[in-house]
C-alpha positions as a Markdown table, in Angstrom:
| # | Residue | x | y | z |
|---|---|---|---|---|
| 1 | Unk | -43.5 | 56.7 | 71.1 |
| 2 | Unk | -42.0 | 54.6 | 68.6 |
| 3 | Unk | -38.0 | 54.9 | 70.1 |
| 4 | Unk | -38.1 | 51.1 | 72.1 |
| 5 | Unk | -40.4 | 49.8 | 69.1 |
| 6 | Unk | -38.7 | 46.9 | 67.3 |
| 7 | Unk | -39.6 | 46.2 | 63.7 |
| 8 | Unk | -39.7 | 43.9 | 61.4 |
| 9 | Unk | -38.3 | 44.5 | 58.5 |
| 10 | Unk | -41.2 | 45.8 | 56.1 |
| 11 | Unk | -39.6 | 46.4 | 53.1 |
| 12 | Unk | -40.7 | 43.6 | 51.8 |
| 13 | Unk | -43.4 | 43.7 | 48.8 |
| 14 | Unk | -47.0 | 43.4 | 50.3 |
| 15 | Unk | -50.4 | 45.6 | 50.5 |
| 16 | Unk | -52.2 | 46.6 | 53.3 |
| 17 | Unk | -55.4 | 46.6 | 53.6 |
| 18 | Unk | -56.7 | 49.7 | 55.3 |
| 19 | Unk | -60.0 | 51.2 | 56.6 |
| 20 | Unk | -59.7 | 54.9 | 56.1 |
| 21 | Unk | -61.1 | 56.8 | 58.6 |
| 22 | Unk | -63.3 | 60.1 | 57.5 |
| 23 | Unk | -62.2 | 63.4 | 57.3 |
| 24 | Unk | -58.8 | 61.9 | 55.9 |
| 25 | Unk | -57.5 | 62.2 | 52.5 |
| 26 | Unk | -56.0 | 59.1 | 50.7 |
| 27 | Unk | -53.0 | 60.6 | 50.5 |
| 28 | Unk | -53.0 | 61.4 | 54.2 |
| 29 | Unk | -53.8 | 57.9 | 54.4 |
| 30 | Unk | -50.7 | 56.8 | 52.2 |
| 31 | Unk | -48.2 | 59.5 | 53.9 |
| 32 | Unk | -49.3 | 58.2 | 57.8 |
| 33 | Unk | -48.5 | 54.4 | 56.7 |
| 34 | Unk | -44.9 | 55.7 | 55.4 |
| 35 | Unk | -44.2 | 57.5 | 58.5 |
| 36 | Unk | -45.4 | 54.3 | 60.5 |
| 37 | Unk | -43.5 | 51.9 | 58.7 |
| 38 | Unk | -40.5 | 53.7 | 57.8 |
| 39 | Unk | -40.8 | 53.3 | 54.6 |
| 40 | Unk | -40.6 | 55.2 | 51.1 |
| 41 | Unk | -42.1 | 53.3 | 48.7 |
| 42 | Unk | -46.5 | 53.7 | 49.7 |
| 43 | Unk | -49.1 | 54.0 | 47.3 |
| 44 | Unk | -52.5 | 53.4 | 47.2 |
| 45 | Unk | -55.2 | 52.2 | 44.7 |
| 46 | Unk | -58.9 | 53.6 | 44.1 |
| 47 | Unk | -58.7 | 57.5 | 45.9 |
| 48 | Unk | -61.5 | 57.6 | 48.2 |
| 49 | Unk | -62.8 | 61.3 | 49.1 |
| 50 | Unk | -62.3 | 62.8 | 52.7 |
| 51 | Unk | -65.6 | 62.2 | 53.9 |
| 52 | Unk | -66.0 | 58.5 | 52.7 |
| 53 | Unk | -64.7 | 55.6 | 54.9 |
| 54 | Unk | -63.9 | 51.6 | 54.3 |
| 55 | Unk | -61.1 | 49.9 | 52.3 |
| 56 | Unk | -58.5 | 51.7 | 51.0 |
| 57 | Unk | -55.9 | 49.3 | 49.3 |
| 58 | Unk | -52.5 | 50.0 | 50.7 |
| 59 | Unk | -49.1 | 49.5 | 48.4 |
| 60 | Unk | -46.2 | 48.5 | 50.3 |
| 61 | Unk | -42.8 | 48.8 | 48.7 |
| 62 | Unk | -42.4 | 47.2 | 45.5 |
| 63 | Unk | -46.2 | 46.6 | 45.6 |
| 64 | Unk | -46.5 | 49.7 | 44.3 |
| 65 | Unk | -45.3 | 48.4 | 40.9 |
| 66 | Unk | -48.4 | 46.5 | 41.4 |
| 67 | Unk | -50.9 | 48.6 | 41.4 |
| 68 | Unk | -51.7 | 48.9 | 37.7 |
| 69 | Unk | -52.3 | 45.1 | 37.9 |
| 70 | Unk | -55.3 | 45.1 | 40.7 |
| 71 | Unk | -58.7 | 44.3 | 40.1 |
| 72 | Unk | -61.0 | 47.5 | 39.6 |
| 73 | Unk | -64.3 | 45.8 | 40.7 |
| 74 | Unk | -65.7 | 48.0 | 44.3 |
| 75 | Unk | -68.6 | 48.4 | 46.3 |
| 76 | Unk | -70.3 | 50.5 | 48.6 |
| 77 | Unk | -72.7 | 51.3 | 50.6 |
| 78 | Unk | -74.2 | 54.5 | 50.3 |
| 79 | Unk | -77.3 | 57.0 | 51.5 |
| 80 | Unk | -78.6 | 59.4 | 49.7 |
| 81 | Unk | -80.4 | 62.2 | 50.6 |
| 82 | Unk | -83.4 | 63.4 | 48.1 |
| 83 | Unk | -84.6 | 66.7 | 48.2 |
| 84 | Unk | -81.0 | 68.5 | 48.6 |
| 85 | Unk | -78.8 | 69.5 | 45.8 |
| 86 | Unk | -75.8 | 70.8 | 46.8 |
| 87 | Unk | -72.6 | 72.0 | 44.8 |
| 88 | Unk | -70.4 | 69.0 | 44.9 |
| 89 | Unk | -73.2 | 66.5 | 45.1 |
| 90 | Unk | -72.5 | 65.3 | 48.6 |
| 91 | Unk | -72.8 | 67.0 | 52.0 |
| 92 | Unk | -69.4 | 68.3 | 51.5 |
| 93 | Unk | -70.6 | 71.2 | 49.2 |
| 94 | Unk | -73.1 | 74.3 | 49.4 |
| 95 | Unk | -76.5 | 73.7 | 49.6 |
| 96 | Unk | -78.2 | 75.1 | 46.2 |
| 97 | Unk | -81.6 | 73.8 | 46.2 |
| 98 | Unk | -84.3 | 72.3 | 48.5 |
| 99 | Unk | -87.1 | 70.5 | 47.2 |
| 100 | Unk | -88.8 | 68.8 | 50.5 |
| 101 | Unk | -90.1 | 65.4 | 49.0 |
| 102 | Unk | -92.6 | 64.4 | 52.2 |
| 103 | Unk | -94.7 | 62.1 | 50.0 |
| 104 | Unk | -92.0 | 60.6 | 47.9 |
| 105 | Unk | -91.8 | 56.4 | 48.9 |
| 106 | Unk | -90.1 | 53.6 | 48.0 |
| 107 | Unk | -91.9 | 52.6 | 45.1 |
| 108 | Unk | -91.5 | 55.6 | 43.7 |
| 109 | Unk | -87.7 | 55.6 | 43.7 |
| 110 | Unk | -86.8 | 51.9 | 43.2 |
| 111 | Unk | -87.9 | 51.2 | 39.9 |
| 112 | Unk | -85.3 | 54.4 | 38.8 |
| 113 | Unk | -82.5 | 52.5 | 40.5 |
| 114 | Unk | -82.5 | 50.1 | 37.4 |
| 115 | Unk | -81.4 | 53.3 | 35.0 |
| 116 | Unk | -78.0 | 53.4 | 37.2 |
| 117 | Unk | -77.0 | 49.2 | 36.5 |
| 118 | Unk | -75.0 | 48.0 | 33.2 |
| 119 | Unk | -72.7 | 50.2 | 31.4 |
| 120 | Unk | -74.2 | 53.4 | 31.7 |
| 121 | Unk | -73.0 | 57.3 | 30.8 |
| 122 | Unk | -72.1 | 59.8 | 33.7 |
| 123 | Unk | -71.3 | 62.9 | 34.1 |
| 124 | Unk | -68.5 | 63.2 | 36.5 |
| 125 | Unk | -69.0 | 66.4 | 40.0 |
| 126 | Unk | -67.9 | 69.6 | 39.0 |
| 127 | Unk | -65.8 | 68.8 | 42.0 |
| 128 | Unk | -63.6 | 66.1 | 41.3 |
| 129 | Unk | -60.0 | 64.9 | 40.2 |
| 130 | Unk | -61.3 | 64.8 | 36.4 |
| 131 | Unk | -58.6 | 66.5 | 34.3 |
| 132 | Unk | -60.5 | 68.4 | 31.7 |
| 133 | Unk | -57.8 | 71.4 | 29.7 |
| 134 | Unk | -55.2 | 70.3 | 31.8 |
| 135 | Unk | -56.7 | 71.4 | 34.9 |
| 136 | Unk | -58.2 | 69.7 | 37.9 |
| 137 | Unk | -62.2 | 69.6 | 37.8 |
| 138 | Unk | -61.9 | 71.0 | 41.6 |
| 139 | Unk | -59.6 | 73.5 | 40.9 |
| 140 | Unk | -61.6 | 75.2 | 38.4 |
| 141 | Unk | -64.3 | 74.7 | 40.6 |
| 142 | Unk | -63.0 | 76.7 | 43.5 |
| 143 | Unk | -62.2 | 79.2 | 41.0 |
| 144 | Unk | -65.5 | 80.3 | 40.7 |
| 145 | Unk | -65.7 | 78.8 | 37.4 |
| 146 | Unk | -67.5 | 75.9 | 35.6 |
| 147 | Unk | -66.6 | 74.2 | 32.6 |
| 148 | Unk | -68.9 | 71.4 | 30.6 |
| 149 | Unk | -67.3 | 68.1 | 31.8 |
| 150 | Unk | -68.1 | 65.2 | 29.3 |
| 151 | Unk | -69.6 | 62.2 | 30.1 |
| 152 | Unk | -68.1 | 58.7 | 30.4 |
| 153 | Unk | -69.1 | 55.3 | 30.2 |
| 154 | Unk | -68.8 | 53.3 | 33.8 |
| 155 | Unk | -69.9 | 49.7 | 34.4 |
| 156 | Unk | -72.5 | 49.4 | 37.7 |
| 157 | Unk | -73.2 | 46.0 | 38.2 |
| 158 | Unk | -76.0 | 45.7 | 40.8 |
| 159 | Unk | -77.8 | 48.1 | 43.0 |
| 160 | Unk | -79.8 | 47.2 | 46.0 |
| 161 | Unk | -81.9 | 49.2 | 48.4 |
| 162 | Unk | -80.8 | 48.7 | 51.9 |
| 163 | Unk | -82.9 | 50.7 | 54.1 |
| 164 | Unk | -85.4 | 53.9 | 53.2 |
| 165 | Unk | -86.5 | 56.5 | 55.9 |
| 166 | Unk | -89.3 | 59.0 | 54.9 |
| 167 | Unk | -89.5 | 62.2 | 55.6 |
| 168 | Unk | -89.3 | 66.0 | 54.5 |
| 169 | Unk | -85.8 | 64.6 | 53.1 |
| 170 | Unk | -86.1 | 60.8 | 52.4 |
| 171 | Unk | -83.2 | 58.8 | 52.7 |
| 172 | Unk | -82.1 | 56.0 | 51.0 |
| 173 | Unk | -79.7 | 53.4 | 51.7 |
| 174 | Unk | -77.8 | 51.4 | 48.7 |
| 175 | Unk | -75.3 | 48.6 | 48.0 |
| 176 | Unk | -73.7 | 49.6 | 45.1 |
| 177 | Unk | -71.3 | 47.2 | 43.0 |
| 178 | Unk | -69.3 | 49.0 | 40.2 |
| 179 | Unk | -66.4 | 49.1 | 38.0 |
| 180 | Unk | -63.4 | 52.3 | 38.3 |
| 181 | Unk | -64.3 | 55.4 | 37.3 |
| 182 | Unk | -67.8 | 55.8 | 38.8 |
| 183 | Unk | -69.2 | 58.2 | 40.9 |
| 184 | Unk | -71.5 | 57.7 | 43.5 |
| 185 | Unk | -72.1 | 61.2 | 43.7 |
| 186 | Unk | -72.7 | 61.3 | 40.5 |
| 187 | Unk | -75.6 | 58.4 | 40.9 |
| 188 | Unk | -77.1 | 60.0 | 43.7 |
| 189 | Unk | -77.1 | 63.2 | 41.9 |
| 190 | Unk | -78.7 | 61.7 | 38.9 |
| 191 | Unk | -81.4 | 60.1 | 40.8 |
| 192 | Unk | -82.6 | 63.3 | 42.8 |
| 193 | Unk | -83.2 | 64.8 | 38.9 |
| 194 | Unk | -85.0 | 61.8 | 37.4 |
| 195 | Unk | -87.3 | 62.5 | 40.5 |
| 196 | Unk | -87.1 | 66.3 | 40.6 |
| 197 | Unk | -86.3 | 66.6 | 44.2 |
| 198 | Unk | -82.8 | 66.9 | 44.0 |
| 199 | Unk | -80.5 | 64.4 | 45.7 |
| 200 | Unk | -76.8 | 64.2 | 47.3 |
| 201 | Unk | -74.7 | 61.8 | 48.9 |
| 202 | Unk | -75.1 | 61.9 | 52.2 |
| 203 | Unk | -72.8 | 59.4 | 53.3 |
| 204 | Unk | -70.3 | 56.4 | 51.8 |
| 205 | Unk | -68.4 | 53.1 | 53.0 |
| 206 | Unk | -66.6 | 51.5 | 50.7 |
| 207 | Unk | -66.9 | 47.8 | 51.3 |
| 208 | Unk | -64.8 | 46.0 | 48.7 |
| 209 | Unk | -62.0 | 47.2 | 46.3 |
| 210 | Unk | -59.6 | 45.2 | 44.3 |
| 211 | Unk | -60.3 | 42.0 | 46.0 |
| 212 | Unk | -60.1 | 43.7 | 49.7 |
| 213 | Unk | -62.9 | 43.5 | 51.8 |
| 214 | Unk | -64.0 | 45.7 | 54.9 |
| 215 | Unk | -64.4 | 42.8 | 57.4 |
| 216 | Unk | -60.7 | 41.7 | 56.9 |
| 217 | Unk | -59.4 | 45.4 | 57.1 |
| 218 | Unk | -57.5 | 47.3 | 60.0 |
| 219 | Unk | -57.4 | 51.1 | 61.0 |
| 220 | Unk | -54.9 | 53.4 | 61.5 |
| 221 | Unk | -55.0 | 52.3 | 65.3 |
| 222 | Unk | -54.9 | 49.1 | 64.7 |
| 223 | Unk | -52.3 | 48.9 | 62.5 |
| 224 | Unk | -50.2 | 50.7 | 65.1 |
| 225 | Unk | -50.7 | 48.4 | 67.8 |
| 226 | Unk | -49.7 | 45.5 | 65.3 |
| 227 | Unk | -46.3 | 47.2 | 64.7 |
| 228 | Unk | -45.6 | 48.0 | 68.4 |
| 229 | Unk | -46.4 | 44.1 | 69.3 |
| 230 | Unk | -44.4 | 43.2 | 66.2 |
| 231 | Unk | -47.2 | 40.8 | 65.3 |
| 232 | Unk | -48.6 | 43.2 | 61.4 |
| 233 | Unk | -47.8 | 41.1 | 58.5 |
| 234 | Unk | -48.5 | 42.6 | 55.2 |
| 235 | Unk | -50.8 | 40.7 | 52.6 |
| 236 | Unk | -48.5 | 38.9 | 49.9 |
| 237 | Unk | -48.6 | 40.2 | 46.6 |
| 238 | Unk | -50.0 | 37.4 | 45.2 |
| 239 | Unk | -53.5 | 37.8 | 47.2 |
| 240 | Unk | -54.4 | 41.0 | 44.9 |
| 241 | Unk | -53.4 | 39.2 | 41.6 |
| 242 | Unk | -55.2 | 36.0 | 41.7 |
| 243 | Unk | -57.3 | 37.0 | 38.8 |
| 244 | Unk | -54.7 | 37.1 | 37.1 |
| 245 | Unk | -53.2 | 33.5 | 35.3 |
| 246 | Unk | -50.2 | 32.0 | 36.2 |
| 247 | Unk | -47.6 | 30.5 | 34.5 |
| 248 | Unk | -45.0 | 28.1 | 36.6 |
| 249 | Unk | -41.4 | 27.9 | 35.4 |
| 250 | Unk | -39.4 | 25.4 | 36.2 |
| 251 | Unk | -35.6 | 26.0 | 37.6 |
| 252 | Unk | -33.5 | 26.9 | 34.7 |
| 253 | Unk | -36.1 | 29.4 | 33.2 |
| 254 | Unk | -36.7 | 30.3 | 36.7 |
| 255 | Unk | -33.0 | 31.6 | 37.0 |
| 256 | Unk | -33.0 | 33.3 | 33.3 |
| 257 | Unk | -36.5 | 35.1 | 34.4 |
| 258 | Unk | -34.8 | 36.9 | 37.2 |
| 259 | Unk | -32.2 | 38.2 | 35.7 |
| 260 | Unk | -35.0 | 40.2 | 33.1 |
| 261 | Unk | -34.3 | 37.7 | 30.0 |
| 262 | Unk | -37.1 | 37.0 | 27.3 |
| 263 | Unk | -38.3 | 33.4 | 27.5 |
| 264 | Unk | -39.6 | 31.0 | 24.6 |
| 265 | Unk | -42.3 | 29.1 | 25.0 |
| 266 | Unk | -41.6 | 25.8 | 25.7 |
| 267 | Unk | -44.0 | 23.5 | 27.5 |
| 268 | Unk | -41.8 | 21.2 | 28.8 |
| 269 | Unk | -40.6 | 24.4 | 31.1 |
| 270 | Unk | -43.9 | 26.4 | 31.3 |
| 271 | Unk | -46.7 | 25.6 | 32.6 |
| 272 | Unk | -49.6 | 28.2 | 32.2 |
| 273 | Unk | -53.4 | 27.5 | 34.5 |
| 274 | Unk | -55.4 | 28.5 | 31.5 |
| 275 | Unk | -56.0 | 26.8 | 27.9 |
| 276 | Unk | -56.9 | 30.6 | 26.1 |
| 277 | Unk | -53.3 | 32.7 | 27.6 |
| 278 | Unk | -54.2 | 36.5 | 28.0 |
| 279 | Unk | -51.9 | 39.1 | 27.7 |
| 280 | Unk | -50.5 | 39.1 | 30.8 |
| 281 | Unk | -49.5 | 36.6 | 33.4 |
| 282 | Unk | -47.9 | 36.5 | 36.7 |
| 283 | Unk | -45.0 | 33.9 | 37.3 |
| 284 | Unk | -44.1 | 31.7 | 39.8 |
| 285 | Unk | -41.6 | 28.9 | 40.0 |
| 286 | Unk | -42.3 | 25.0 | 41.1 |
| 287 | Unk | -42.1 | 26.2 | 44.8 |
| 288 | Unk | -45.0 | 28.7 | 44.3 |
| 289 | Unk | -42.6 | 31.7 | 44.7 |
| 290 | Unk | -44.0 | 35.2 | 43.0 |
| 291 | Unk | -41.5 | 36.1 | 40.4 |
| 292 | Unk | -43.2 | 38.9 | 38.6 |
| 293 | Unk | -45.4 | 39.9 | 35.9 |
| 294 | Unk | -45.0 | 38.9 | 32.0 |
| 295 | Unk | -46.3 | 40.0 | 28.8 |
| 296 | Unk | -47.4 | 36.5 | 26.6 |
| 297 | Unk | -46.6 | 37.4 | 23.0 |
| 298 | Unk | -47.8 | 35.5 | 20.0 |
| 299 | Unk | -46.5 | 38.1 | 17.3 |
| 300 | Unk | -43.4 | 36.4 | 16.8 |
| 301 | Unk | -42.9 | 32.6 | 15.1 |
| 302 | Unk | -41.9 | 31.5 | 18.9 |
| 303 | Unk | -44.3 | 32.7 | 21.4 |
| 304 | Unk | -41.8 | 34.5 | 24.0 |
| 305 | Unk | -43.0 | 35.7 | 28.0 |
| 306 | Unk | -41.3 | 39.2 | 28.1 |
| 307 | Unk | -40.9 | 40.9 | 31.9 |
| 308 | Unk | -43.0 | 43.4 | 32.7 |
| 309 | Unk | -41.9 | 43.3 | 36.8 |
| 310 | Unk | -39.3 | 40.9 | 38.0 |
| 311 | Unk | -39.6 | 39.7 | 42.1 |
| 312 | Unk | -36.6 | 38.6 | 43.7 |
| 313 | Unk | -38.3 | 35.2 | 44.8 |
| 314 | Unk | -40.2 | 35.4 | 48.1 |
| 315 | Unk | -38.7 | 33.5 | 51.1 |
């Protein structure tokens, strides 16, 4: 179908921001946009699992330098089903236990939800991409065999209750605002024991990650019909870094930056948007142009801007 398509030429940096459909991997996800763009260079940030849906931060060519450098802040929206326990703590799994919880309400549950907010410890699923021993929590998993996976500390900062249906197996709908590294499983899983009902995920959107929001997102389908009118533009770089600080360079530095040399701090050719500098920076020059990513170093006598990533300027 794609023979009399005429493209653009998309080997540009840039991200895409995509809704990923269920039933797909993010790696299916990641291999479909190569094959539809032609190109090599695709990554993505924040692995969402098969079943879940929403945004699904796309890396396009040498974006996918980038990625380390994306905010980690994501939300969701998420139902969870008390009364069910199942072996990977979402519908996906075996069912292990019912519990039916007919006269649980709301005000039973909602005063538990403020155990999940703030920097909290959780156990990551048996089934998930945790390495513990070198080996893939669901590999050992489907092996038959479990292993005692330690706890870590995520950041969750807000839960709110959307919607709650009663019944023999209440659900519960949530907007969930986190940090990387949590589990919503995990939180529905947790909840189901602090009531002793049990509880699984029963479904997830993700609605924001790393700046990215559902309503401005495009699906697989749409995303095709952009490239066969010739009208899909990928998102700048810049629009997934604007937490990070910039530092502007006039021309002469400018020229020395993109060809990877050191630079010492001089104001009279920098100019940085913060009065405390962090670690790192992105650059621009006096047109505005992305010109990479710099490490600020004050361990020397003469502070110095070291690359990290160098941009050929964007035109």
């Amino acid at each position: 179908m794609w023979e009399n398509v005429t493209f653009k030429d998309y080997s540009v940096q840039g991200f895409l921001n995509l809704d990923k459909p269920a039933e797909w991997t993010s790696h299916d996800c990641v291999a479909k946009v190569r094959k539809l763009l032609r190109l090599k260079r695709v990554g993505h940030a924040g692995t969402l699992d098969p079943k879940a849906t929403g945004v699904l931060p796309i890396a396009l060519g040498k974006a996918t330098r980038l990625l380390q450098y994306m905010r980690q802040d994501k939300a969701y929206i998420a139902t969870v089903r008390l009364g069910v326990k199942t072996t990977t703590d979402d519908l996906e799994g075996e069912v292990i236990a019912t519990q039916p919880a007919t006269g649980l309400t709301l005000e039973n549950v909602a005063p538990l939800l403020k155990l999940f907010e703030g920097t909290i410890r959780q156990v990551p699923p048996q089934y998930s991409a945790i390495q513990v021993e070198g080996k893939r929590l669901y590999d050992i998993a489907r092996a038959g065999k479990t292993v005692e996976v330690p706890a870590r500390t995520v950041e969750v900062s807000r839960i709110e209750v959307l919607d709650w249906r009663p019944g023999e197996f209440p659900e519960i709908d949530l907007e969930i605002a986190c940090g990387t590294g949590t589990y919503i499983r995990a939180i529905a899983r947790d909840l189901g024991d602090y009531l002793n009902t049990g509880g699984t995920l029963a479904s997830l959107i993700r609605t924001q990650s790393s700046g990215f929001h559902i309503a401005d997102s495009l699906t697989l389908e749409e995303l095709e019909t952009h490239l066969q009118q010739g009208t899909f533009e990928p998102i700048p770089p810049t629009a997934a870094l604007e937490h990070i600080p910039a530092v502007i360079l006039s021309p002469t530095p400018a020229k020395a930056w993109c060809q990877g040399q050191r630079l010492k701090a001089d104001s009279e050719q920098w100019t940085i948007e913060t009065t405390v500098i962090p670690s790192i920076l992105r650059v621009h020059d006096q047109e505005g142009r992305f010109l990479g990513i710099a490490q600020y170093s004050s361990s020397t006598d003469e502070p110095l801007l070291i690359p990290k990533m160098v941009f050929e300027p964007e035109s």
